[in-house]
C-alpha positions in Angstrom: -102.8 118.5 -133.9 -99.5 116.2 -134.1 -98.4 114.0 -130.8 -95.3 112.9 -130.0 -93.8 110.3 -127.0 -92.5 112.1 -124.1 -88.9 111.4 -124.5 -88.2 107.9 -124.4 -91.8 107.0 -122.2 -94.5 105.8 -123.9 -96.5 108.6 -123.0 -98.3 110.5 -125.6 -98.3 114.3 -125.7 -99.6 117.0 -128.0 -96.7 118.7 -129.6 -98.4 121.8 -127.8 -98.6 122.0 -124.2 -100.7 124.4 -123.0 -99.3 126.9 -119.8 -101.8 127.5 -117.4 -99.7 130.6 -115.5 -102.1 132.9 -117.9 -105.6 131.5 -115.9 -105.7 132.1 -112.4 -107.4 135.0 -110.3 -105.8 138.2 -110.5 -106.3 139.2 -106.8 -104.2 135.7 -105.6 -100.9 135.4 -105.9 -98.0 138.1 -107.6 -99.5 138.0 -111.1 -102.3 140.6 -111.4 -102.4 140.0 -115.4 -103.6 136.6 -115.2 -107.2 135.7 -116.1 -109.6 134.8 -113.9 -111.6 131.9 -114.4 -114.6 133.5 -116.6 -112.3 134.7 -119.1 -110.1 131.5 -118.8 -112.3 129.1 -119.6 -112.9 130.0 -123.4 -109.4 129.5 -124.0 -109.1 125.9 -122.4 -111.8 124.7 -124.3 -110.8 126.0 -127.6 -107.7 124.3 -127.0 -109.3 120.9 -125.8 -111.5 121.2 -128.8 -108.3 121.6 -131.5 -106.8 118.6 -129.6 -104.2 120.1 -127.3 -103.8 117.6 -124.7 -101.0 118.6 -122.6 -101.4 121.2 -119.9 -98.6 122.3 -117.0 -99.5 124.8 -114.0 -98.5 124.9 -110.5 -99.1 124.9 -107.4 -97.7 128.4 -106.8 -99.4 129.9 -109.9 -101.9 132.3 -109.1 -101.9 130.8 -104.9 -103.4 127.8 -106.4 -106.5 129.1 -108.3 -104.6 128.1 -111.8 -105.0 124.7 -110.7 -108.4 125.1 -109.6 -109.6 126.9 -113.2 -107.9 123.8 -115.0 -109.1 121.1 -113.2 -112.6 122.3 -113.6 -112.3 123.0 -117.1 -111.3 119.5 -117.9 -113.5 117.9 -115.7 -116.3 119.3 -118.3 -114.5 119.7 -121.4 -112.8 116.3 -121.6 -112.2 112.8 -120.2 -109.5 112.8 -117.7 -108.1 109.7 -119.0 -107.6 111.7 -122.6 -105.5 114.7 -120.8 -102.1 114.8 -119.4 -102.1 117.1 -116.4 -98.6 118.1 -115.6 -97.9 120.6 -112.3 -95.0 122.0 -109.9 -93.8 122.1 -106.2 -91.0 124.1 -105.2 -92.4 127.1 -104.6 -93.9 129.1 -101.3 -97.5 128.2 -100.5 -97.3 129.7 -97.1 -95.2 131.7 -94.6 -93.2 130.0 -92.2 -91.5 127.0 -91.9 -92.1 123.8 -94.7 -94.3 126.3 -96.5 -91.7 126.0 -99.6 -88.8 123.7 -101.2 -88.5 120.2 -102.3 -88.1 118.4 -98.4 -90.3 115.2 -97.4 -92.7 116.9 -95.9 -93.0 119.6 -98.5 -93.8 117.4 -101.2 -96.4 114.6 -99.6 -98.4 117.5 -98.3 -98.0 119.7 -101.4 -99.2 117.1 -104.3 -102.5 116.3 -101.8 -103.3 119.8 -101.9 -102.6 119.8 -105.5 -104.7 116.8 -106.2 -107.5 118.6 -104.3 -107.5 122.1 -106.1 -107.1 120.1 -109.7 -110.2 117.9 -108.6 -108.4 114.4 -109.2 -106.5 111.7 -107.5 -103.7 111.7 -110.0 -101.7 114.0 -112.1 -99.6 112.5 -115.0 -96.3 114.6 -114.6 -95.7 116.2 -111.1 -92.3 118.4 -111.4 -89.7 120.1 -109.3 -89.9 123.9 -110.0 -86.4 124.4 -109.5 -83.8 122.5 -107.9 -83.2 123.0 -103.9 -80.4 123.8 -102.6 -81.5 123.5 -98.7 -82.7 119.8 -99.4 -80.3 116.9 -100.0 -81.0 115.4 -103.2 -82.0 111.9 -102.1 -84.8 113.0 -99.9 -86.3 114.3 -102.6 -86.0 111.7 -105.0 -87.5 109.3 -102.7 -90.1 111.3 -101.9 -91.0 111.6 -105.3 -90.8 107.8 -105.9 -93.1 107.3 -103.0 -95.8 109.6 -104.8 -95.7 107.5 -107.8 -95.5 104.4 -106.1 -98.7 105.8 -104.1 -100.4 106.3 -107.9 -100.2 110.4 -106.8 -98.3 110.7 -110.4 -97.8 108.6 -113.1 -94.3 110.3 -114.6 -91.3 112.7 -112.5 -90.4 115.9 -114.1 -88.0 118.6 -113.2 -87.2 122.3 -114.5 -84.5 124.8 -115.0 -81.4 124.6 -113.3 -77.9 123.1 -114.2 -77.0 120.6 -116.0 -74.7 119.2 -113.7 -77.2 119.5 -110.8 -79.4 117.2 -113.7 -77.6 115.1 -114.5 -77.1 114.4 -110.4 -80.2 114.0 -110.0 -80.2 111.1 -112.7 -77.3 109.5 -111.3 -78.3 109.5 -107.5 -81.9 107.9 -108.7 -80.5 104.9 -110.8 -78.2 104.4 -108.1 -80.8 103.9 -105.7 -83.3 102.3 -107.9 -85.7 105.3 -107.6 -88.7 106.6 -110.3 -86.4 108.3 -113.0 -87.4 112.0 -114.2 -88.6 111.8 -117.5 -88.6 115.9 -119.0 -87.1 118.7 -118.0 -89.0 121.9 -118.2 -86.5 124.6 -119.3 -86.0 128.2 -120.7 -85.8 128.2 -124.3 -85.8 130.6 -127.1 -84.6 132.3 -129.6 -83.4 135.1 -127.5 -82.3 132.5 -125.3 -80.5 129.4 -126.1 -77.6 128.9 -123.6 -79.6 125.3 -122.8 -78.0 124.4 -126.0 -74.8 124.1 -124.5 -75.0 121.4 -121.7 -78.6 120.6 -120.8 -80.1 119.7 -124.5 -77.5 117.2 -124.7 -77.5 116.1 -122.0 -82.0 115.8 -122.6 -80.9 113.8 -125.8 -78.3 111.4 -124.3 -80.7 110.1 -121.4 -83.7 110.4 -123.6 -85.5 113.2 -121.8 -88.4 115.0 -122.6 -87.5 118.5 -123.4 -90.9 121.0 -122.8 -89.3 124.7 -122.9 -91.0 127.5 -121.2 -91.5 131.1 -123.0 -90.9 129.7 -126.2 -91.8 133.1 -127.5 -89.6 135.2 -125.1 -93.0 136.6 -122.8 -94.1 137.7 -126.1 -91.0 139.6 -126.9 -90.5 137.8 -130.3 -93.9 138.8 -131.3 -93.9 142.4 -131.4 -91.5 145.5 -132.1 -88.6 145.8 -128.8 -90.0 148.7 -127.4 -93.6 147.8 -127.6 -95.0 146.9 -124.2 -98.1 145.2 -122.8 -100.0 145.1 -119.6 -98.4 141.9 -118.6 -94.9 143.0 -119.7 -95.1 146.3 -117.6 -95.7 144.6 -114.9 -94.1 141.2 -115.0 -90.9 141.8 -112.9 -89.4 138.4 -113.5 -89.9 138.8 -116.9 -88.0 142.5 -117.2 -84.5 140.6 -115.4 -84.5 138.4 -118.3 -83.4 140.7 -121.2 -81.6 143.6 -119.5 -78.4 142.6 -120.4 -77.9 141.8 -124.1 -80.6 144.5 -124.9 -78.9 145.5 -128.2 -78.2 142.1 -129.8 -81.8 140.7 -128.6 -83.5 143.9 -131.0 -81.5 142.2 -133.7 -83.1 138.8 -133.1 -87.0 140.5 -132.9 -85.7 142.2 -135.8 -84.9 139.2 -138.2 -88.1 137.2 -136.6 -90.0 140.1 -138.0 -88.3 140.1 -141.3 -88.5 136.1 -141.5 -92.4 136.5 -140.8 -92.6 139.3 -143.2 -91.0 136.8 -145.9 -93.6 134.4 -145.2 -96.5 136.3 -144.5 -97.5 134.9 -141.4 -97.3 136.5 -137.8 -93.5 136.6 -135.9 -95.3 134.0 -133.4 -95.5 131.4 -135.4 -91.9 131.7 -137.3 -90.8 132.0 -133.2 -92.6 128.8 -132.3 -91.5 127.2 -135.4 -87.9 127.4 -134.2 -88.5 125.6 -131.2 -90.1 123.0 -132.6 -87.3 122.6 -135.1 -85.1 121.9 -132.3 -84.8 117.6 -132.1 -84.4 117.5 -128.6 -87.6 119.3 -127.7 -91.3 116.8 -127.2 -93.6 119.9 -126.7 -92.9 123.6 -125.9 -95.2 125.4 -123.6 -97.7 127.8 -124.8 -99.6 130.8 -123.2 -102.8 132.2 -124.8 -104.5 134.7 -123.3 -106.2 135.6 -126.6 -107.6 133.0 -129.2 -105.8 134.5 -131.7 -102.3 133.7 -129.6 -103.6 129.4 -129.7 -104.3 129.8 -133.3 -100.6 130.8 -134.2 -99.3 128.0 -131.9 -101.3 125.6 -133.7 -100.1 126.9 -137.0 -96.6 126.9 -136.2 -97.1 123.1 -136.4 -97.3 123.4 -140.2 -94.0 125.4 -140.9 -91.1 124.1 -141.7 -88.5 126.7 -141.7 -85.4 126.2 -144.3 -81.8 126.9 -143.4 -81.4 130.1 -144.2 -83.9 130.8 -142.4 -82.9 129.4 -139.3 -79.1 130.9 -140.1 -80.9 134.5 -140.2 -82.8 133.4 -137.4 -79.7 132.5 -135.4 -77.3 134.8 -136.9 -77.3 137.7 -134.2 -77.3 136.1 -130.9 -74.9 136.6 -128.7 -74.2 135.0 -125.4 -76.2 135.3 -122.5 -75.9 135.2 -118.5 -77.7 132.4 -117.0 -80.7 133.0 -116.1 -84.4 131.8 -115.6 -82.9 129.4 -112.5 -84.2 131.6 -109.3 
């Protein structure tokens, strides 16, 4: 396994981060492909055992029971000091009101419940999930400094949205002195790479950790276009992603395939490989829900792709519509 700093921190990451949105209970919350804790649990160890040491949930994952399955598995697979546990607040825990967003309230009482289904009194990145557009901006920056200075989280996160609203953010918590985010958590791909515009500059410019989510597209770079899976049939946020540019995104899975084929390796790893070319990114976020899926992440690490490969890569995409922000 290879580490890298966290941006400009000191922090030390595995250059694989491990997505825990795959291992929560299928009969709580709106994903009914995850895995529940049984099957789950293989998978975190293997990936503790090969020296991954970086894993993002949330709290909205799975109702909460992602967090639950993680923090367990570290607590007997690992030290806790040797992990980084990295999880979200934005989304709705609960009907009614303060049961969502990025207010005062939301956030002291969301990263205690956190704390409490991850079975520790810390976690070492806690991150927006989205930006709020109901709260102002400096409520929630000062809440988030008052959970670090309460020792609640070590580092500040945050996760797709604009790079204006960013680079806001940034601004308002200098201004006022406030615990600075240190990553931002975004969608990037090969079938998507409109953060390549705006927001992975701006990531290099104020030293940011970049730690891109779906590196592999939901799977989509891995496998033929019209080949489905369980998850893909019935992942609904996943099917608003690609509607639109349908006919160059073939032509992308098409030259991943051929790049692979050139290789001899799987498409996942020549997909991975990409992302982890790009200089702006610390760590991108894997699922697994098959050992064989963290054994191509892990061998991604090794290849190096050349330039025409990356121009063959690169050569079809087309612009895309904004998305991955809701």
């Amino acid at each position: 396994m290879e580490y890298a700093r966290l941006g400009t921190t000191g922090l030390e990451v595995s250059r694989l981060c491990l997505g825990c949105m795959t291992y929560g209970e299928p009969t709580r919350g709106n994903h009914e492909w995850t895995l529940d804790e049984e099957r789950s649990r293989p998978l975190l160890r293997r990936a503790i055992e090969a020296g991954i040491t970086f894993f993002d949930t949330a709290n909205v994952y799975s109702d909460g029971s992602s967090e639950e399955i993680l923090g367990r598995a570290v607590r007997e697979f690992s030290r806790r000091e040797d992990v980084v546990i990295a999880t979200k607040v934005h989304g709705r825990m609960r009907p009614g009101p303060n049961g969502a967003g990025l207010s005062r309230k939301a956030i002291m009482h969301e990263i205690d419940a956190s704390l409490t289904r991850l079975g520790t009194d810390y976690v070492d990145l806690y991150q927006i999930h989205r930006f709020d557009y109901d709260t102002p901006i400096e409520e929630t920056l000062e809440a988030l400094h008052d959970v670090v200075k309460a020792g609640k989280a070590r580092y500040i996160g945050a996760s797709s949205m604009y790079a204006w609203q960013f680079a806001t953010m940034l601004h308002v918590a200098e201004a006022n002195g406030w615990t600075r985010f240190v990553s931002m958590q975004n969608y990037l791909n090969l079938l998507y790479r409109e953060e390549q515009r705006e927001m992975l500059p701006l990531c290099a410019a104020e030293g940011i950790g970049v730690i891109p989510w779906s590196p592999l597209a939901r799977g989509r770079l891995t496998r033929d276009w019209d080949e489905s899976t369980r998850r893909s049939e019935t992942d609904k946020f996943g099917r608003t992603l690609y509607q639109r540019t349908a006919d160059a995104d073939r032509k992308v899975v098409e030259a991943v395939a051929a790049v692979a084929a050139g290789r001899g390796v799987p498409r996942a790893q020549i997909a991975l490989a990409w992302v982890l070319a790009q200089p702006e990114v610390s760590a991108p976020i894997v699922g697994a829900s098959k050992a064989g899926h963290l054994e191509d992440a892990i061998a991604a690490l090794d290849i190096v792709l050349s330039d025409a490969e990356i121009d063959q890569l690169e050569a079809a995409y087309v612009p895309h519509a904004v998305v991955g922000f809701a």
